[in-house]
C-alpha positions in Angstrom: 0.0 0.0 0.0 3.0 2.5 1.0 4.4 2.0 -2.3 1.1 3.1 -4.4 0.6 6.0 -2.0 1.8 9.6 -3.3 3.0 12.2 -1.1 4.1 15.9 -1.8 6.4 16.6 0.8 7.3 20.5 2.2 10.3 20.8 4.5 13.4 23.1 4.8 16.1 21.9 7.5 17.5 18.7 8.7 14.1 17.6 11.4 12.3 17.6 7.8 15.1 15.8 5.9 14.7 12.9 8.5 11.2 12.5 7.5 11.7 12.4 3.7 14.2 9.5 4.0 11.8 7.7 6.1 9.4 8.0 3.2 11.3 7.3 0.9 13.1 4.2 2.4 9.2 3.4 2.9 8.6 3.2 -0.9 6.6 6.5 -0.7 6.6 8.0 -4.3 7.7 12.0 -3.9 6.9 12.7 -7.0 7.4 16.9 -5.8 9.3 19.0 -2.9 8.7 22.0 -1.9 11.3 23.5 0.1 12.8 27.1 1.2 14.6 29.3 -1.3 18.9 28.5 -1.0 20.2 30.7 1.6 23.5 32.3 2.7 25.6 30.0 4.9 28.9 29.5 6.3 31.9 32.3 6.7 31.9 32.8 3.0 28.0 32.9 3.0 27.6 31.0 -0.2 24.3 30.1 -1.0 23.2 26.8 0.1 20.4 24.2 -0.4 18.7 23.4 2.3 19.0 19.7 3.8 15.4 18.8 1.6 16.4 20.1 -1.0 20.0 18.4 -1.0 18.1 14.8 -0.4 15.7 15.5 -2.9 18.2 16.3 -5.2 19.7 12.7 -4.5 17.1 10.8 -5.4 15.9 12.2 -8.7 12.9 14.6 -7.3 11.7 17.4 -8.6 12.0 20.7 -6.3 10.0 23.8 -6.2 11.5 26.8 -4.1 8.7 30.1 -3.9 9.4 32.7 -1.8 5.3 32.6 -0.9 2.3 30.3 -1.5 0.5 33.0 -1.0 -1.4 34.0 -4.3 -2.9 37.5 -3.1 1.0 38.5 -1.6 1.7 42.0 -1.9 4.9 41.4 -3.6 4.4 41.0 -7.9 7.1 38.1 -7.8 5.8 36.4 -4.6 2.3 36.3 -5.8 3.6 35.1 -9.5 5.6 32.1 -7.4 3.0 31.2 -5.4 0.8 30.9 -8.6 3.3 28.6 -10.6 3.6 26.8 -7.0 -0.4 26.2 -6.8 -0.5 25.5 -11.1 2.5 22.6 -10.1 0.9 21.2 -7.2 -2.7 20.8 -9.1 -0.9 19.3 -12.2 1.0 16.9 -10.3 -0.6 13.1 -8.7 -0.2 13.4 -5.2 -2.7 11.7 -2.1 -1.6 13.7 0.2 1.6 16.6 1.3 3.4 16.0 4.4 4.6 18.8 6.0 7.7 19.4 8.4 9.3 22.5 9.3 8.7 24.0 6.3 9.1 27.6 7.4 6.1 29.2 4.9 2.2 29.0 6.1 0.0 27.2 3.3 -2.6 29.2 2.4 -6.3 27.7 2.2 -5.6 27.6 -1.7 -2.9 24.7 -0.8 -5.0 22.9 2.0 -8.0 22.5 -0.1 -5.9 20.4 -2.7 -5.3 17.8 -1.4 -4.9 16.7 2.6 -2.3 17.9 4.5 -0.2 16.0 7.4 2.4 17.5 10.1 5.0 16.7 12.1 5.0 18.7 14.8 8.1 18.4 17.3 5.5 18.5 20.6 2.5 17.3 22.6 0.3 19.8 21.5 -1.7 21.8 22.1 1.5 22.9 24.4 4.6 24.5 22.2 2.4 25.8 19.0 4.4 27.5 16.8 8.2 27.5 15.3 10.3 26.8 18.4 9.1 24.0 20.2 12.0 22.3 21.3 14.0 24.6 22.4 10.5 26.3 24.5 10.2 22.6 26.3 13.7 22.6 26.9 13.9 26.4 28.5 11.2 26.1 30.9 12.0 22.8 32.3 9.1 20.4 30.6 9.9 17.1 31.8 8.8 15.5 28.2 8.4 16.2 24.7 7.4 14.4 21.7 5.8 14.7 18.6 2.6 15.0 17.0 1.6 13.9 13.3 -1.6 15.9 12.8 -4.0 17.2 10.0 -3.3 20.6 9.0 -5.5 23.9 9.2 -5.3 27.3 8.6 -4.8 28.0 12.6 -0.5 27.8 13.6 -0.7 24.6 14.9 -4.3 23.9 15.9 -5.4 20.9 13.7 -7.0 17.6 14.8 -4.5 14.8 15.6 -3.8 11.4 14.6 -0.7 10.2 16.3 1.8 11.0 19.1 3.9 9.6 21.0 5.9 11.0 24.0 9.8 11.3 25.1 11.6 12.4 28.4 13.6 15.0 28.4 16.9 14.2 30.3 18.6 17.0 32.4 21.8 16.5 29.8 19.4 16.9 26.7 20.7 20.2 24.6 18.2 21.3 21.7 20.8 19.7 19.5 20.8 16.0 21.1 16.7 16.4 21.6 16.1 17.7 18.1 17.8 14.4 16.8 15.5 12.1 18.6 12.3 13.9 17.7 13.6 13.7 14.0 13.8 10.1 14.5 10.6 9.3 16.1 9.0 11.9 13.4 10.3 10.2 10.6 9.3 6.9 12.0 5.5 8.2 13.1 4.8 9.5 9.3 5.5 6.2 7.8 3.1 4.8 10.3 0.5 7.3 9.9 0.7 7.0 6.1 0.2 3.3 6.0 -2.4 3.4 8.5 -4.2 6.0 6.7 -4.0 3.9 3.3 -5.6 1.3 5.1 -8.3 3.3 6.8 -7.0 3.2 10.3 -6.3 6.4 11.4 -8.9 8.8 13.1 -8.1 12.2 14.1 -9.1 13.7 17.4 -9.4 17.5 18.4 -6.7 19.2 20.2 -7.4 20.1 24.1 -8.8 23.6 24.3 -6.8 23.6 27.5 -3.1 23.7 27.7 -2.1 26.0 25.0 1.0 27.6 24.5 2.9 28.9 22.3 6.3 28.5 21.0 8.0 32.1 20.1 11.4 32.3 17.2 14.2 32.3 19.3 15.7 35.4 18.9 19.4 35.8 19.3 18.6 38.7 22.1 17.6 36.2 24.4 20.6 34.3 24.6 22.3 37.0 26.5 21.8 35.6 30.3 20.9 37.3 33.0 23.1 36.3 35.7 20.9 37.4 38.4 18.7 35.1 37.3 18.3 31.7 39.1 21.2 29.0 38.4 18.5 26.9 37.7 16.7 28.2 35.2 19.9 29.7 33.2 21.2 26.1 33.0 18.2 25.5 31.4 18.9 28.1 28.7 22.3 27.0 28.1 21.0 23.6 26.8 18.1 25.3 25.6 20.1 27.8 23.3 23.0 24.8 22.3 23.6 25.0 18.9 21.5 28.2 18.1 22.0 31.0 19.2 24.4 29.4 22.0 23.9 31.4 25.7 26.4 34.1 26.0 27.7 37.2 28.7 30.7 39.2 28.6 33.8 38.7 30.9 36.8 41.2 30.7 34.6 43.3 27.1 35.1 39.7 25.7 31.7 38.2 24.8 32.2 34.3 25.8 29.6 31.3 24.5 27.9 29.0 26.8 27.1 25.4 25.5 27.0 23.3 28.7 26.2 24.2 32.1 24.9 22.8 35.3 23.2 24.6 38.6 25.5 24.1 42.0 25.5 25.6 44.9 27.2 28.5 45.6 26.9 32.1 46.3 28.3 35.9 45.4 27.8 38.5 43.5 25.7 37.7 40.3 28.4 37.4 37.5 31.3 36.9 40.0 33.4 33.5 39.2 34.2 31.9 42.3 36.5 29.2 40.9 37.9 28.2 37.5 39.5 25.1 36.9 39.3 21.7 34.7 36.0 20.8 36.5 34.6 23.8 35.5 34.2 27.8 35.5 31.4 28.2 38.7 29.8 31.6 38.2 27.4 33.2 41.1 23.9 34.0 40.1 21.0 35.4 41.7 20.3 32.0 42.9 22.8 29.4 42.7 25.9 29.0 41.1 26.7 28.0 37.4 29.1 25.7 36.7 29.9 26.1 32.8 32.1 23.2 31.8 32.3 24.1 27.8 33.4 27.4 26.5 33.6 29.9 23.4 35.5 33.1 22.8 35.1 35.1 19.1 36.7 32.9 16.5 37.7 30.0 18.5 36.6 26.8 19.0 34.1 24.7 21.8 36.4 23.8 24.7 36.3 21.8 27.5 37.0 24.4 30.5 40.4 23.2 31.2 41.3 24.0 27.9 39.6 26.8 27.5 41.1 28.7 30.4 44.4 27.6 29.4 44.2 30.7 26.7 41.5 33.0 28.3 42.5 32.7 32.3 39.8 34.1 34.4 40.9 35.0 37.7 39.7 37.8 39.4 37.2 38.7 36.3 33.5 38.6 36.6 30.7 38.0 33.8 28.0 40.9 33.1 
């Protein structure tokens, strides 16, 4: 049944790539993608594919890249892409798109084609929206998960049909929980796919209680507060590891966070009270931070021994 079944797939970064190889390992014909536009990358910023695109491109597929699929857009080239966009999509045999991360909101005009299916990297209705990993991880959820669910106009509100549910372990970073989610996405749209071939599958309306919402990280926020509980900024570090990675300033020198843990301790918020190869244990408004993996401007992650080999911080404070 998988085999005969034809899905339109729309994703931009590597949680969506995951799913695609699932389908395709499936025997899911793709005969179309629809992915973001190539975007500068790297210290040369050289325009690069996006991780759909690049395994799209691997296996034959034909991609499609608007800036909108938004037909009324304001913008004359937007609204001319989005119309060769919706022209493709209705001249192309498809049962169904599967959605992931895409990073564009499909208009009505898309959702009345043909039904649409998301992976959704949470237990909604809690962390709607375009950060939902990173929100669980920040405010100290105790699990996570993800949702496969129909899609509707609303961000995030549509009826479900599977989920499945995942710890979050005091070590996870967005980086190491964002892999597993991948994985159990990818695995939970086969399933859904073939179940709905067969007729199996029945959606169910999301809570109306427990809403919340996932905001863009923005790289203001990884500035932290050291007055702040330990705590909770140990929670940001992981939250904010790989993007934007948690940051304050010690000696004018802006220095990168990307693994912490809460301790006890006490001082002045910002004042380090010991530095060694265990660790660089910073006071905060509650708590100590112990930060045991570093970054200065142009260098490289270290291990706290290593990194206080080049940047000693004796008698310095962060701010």
């Amino acid at each position: 049944m998988a085999a005969r079944m034809k899905v339109v797939f729309a994703g931009t970064p590597e949680f969506a790539a995951v799913a695609l190889r699932s389908l395709i390992d499936a025997g899911f014909a793709v005969p179309l993608v629809l992915t973001q536009p190539d975007r500068p990358a790297g210290r040369g910023m050289q325009l690069q594919a996006s991780s759909v695109k690049q395994v799209a491109l691997a296996h034959g597929i034909e991609v499609l890249q608007p800036l909108s699929l938004r037909m009324d857009a304001r913008d004359p080239q937007r609204a001319e892409e989005a119309k060769a966009a919706h022209e493709r999509l209705l001249a192309t045999d498809y049962d169904v798109m599967v959605v992931a991360a895409y990073g564009l909101i499909l208009p009505r005009s898309t959702l009345d084609i043909k039904p649409c299916i998301n992976i959704h990297g949470s237990l909604l209705p809690r962390w709607r929206g375009a950060a939902p990993i990173h929100r669980a991880i920040e405010s100290g959820d105790q699990e996570t998960g993800v949702t496969i669910m129909e899609m509707e106009e609303g961000l995030d509100t549509g009826p479900m049909l599977l989920m499945e549910r995942l710890p979050i372990l005091d070590t996870d970073t967005t980086g190491s929980l964002h892999d597993k989610l991948a994985a159990m996405g990818g695995r939970m749209i086969v399933e859904a796919l073939q179940r709905m071939a067969d007729g199996g599958l029945t959606a169910e309306p999301q809570p109306e209680e427990g809403v919340t919402y996932a905001a863009k990280i923005s790289k203001e926020e990884a500035k932290l507060d050291l007055r702040r509980p330990a705590l909770e900024l140990a929670r940001k570090v992981r939250a904010f590891n790989p993007f934007p990675g948690a940051h304050a300033q010690a000696g004018g020198i802006v220095v990168k966070f990307w693994n912490a843990q809460a301790v006890t301790g006490a001082g002045q918020p910002g004042q380090v009270l010991s530095a060694d190869a265990q660790g660089v244990v910073v006071a905060c408004g509650e708590g100590a931070l112990r930060l045991t993996e570093l970054q200065k401007p142009g260098g490289k992650r270290l291990a706290a021994g290593e990194f206080l080999k080049g940047f000693p911080l004796d008698g310095l404070s962060f701010e």
